[in-house]
N, C-alpha and C positions, 0 to 999 in steps of 0.2 A: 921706370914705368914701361909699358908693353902698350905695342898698338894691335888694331886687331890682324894684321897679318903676321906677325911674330908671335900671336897666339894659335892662330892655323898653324905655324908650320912647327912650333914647338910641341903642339898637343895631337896626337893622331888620335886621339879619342873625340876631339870637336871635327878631325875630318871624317871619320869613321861611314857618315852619311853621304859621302862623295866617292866614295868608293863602288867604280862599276860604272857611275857615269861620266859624261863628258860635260867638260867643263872650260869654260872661258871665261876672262877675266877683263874686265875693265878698268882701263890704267892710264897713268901718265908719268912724264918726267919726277916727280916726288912720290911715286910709287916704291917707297924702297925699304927694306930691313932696318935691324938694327947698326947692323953691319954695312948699311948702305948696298946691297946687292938690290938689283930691280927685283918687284916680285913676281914678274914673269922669271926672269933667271931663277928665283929661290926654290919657286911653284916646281916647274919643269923637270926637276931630280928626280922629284917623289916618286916612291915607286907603287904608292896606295892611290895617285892621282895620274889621269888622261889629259890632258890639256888638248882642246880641240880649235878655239880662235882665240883671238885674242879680240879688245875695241878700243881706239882711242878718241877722244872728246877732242875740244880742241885745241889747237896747237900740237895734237899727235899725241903716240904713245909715247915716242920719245922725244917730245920738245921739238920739232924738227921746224914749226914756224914761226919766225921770229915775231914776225908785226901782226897786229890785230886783222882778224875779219880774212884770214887766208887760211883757205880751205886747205884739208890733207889728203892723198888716193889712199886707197886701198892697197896692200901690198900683201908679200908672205915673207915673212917672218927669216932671216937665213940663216940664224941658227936653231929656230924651233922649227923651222918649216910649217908653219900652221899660217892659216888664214889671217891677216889684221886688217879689219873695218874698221872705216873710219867713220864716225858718229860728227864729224863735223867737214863736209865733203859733198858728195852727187846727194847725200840724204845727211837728214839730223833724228831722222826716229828709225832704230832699225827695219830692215824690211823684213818679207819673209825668209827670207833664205839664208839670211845671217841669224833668227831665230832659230832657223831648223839646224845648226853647227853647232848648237850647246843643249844639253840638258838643266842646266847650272852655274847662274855667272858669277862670278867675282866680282863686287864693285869695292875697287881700291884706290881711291880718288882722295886726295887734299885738299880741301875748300881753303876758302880765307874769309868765309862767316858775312857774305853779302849776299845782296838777295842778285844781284845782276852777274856775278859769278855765272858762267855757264854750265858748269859741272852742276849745278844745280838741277838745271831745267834738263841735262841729259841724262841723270840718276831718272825725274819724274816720267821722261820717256822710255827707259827701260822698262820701269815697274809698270808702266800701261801695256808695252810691248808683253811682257811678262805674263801678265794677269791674263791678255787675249791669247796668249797659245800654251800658257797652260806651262811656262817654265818658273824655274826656282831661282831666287834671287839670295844673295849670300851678301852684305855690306860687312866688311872689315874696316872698322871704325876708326879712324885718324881725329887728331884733334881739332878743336874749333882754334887756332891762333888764336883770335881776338876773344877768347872767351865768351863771358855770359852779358854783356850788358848789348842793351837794344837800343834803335834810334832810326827816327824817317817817320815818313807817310806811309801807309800801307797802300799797294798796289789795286786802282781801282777794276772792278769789276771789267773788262770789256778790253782791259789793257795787257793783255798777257801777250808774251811776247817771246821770244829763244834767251833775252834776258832778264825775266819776269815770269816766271815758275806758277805764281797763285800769289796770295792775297795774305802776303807778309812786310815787316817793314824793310829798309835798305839793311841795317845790320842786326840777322836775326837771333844769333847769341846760341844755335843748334849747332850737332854735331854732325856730319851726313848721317849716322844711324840713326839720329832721333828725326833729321828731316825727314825720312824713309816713313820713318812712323809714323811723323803728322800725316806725307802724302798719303797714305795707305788708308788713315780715317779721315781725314777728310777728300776724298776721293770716291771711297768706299770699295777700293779695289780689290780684287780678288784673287790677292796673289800670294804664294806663298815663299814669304819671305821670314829671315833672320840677320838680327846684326850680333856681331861678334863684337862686346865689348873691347873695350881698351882696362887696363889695370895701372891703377896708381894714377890715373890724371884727375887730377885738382885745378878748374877752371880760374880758381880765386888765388892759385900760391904766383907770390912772388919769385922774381922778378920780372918772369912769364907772361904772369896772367892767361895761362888760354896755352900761350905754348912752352914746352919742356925746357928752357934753357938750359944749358949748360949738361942737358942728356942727351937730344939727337938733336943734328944738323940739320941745318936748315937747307933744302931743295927745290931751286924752284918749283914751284906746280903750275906757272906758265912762264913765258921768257922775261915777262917784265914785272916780275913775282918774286928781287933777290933778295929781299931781307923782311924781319917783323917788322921795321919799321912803314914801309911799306903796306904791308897788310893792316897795320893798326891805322891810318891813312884811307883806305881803299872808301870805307861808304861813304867819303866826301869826296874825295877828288876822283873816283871815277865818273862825278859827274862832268869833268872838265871833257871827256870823250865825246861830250855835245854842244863843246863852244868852241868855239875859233882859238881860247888861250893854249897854249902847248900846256901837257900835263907831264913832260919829260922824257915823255918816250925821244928816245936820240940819244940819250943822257944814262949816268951809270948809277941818277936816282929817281928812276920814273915812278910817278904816281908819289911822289914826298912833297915834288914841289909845282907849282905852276908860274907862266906867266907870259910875257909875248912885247914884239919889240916896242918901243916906243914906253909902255908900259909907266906910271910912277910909283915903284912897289911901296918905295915909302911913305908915300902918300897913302896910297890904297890900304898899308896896316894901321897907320893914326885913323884913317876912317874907320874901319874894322873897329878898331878900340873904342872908338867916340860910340859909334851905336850900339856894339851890344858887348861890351868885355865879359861877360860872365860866358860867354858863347866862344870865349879864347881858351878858355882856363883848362891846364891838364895838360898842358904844350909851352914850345917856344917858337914864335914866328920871326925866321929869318930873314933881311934884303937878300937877294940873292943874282946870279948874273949867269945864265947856261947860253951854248949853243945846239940846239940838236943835230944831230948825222941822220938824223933820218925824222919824218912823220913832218909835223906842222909845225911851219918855219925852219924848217931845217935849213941849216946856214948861213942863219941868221941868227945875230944877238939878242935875248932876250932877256929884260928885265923881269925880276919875279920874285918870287917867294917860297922859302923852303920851311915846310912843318916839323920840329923834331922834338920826336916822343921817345929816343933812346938816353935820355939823361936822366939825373937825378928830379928834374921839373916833372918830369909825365906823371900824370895822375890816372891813373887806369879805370876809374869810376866817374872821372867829372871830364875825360877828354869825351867832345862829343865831335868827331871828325863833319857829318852829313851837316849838323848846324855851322861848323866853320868856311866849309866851301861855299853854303847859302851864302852866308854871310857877306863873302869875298867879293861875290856877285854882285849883292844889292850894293857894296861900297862901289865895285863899278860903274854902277848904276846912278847913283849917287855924282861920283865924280863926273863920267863922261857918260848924259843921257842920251845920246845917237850913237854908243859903241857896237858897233856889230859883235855882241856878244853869243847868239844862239846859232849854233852851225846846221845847215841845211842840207843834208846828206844819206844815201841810202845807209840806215844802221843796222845790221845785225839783222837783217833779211824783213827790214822794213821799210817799204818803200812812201810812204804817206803821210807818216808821222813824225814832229820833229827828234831827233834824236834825245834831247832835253826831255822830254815828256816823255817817251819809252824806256828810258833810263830809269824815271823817277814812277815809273805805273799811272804817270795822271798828268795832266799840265800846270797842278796846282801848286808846286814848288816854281816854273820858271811864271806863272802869273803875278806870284806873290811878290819875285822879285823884280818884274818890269811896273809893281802899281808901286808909283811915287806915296803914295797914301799908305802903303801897308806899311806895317811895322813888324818888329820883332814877337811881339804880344802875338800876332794874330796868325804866325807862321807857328808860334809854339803850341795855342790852343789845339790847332789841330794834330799837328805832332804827337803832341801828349794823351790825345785822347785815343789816337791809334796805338802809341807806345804800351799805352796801361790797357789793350783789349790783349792786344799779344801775346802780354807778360802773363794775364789771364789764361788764353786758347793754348801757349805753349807747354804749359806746366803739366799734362798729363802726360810728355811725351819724350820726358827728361829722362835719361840715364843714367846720372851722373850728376 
């Protein structure tokens, strides 16, 4: 298969329209060929193209910050000598001066198919940036990893945030080019954009699902982004980024597994099991025992739990990650009701809101799990009903 930058640089008839102008691209560490060249290096040969800046999201163009929520500067480039802004840094929308450096941008960016991804919400600030000064936006289309299926609450009205884009659920089952498209109509922006398919990607083939096993390598697209398993994980346990449990960052399987000292993980998965095992299925839940070198609880032992969806058990249609980490919660909840579960902390340039709740676009995921009275039923109703408007809203805007 072909992504869409291996189709830019093999077809000079799709670049044909870039010729004469100035051009910058928006990148990161898993910005790369088939051949694994970054696509700024690939870009920069051409001799039909100008490259005039470059822009990196966060964690940089080239991966340069290891732990969450640390800003990048601005720099120039030493071997292309060009400009590189950084889009998560002094600004997160570009200004004007970094508009006026391109005619035409590249956006070459690897999601991992969550809605609190920030690559997200930096694609929707382009395309506004875009629309106001009258530039051209070009999306070169990477896979969705996690494929097509969907799960979460949809993001309520009023909660939009640097990790909360618009009024989708946690895992939204798009590719960046098709998000593009949703932004664009339901925004109603006025910009003049194209995505450059990808060829040969099959959301549904095996062993994949979503991403090309056994054809290209996987690259981080952040530092704590190193494998699928991983990413098929993400729209649950990134909610761990707004509890006190360690979510593994420190560790060489962040975002797989959680858990924090003291902890009784054994306990805490017969609970899991007792209330909702249907809300397991598609995985295997492991005891597990980390220490982190770095982030929360770092060195210190913690007791926990590690999810694996790399075996022959993974079921890629009935794992639903967002339902498992609820889950893990309310067993907390359950066992120990005074656990300081909900971390109180400025997130992701929020200062007022618990991180739990701008994570999840509502309070109604961590409410559900502190009422002793709610149950499984009354967390799915609304799930479901958001699930099945998406699957609806989304379909005109499919590619693929």
């Amino acid at each position: 298969m072909k992504f869409g930058i291996d189709r830019l640089l093999e077809d000079s008839r799709l670049r044909a329209p870039l010729t004469g102008k100035r051009i910058a691209l928006l990148a990161h560490p898993a910005s790369v060929t088939q051949d694994l060249t970054h696509s700024l290096d690939a870009l920069a040969p051409l001799p039909d193209l100008k490259l005039s800046a470059a822009f990196g999201p966060q964690h940089g163009l080239r991966g340069d910050k290891q732990d969450n929520m640390i800003e990048s500067p601005d720099f120039i480039d030493p071997i292309h000598r060009i400009p590189v802004f950084s889009l998560y840094g002094e600004v997160r929308r570009p200004t004007e001066a970094m508009m006026d450096s391109f005619d035409v941008l590249l956006v070459d960016l690897q999601d991992l198919g969550c809605r609190i991804y920030t690559f997200i919400t930096t694609l929707l600030y382009v395309l506004e940036a875009a629309a106001q000064h009258q530039k051209s936006v070009w999306i070169l289309d990477r896979p969705n990893p996690v494929g097509r299926p969907i799960e979460g609450l949809t993001l309520r009205l009023g909660w939009e945030s640097f990790v909360g884009a618009g009024p989708m659920p946690m895992r939204h089952g798009l590719t960046m080019g098709e998000m593009t498209r949703w932004f664009i109509a339901k925004l109603n922006l006025n910009v003049d954009c194209q995505v450059i398919t990808m060829e040969g990607w099959d959301p549904d083939a095996a062993p994949g699902y979503g991403w090309p096993l056994g054809e290209r390598a996987w690259i981080n697209p952040s530092p704590n982004a190193p494998n699928l398993s991983m990413a098929r994980c993400y729209a649950g346990t990134v909610m761990l980024e707004g509890t006190t449990l360690s979510e593994g960052r420190g560790t060489t399987r962040p975002l797989e597994l959680f858990g924090a000292p003291g902890l009784d993980a054994r306990k805490l998965i017969a609970t899991m099991q007792a209330i909702a095992p249907a809300w397991l299925v598609g995985c295997r839940l492991r005891e597990c025992w980390f220490e982190p070198t770095f982030h929360k609880h770092a060195g210190h032992l913690c007791a926990g739990v590690q999810i694996h969806v790399e075996d022959p058990s993974y079921d890629h249609h009935a794992f639903r990650p967002w339902r498992l980490q609820a889950l893990a919660f309310k067993a907390l909840r359950r066992l120990r009701p005074d656990y300081p579960l909900w971390r109180d902390f400025p997130y992701e340039y929020e200062q007022s809101r618990l991180a739990i709740d701008v994570i999840n676009g509502s309070p109604l995921l961590r409410e559900w799990v502190d009422d002793a009275q709610a149950d499984t039923d009354d967390l799915d109703k609304l799930a479901n009903l958001d699930e099945k408007a998406w699957l609806d809203d989304r379909l005109p805007f499919l590619l693929y």
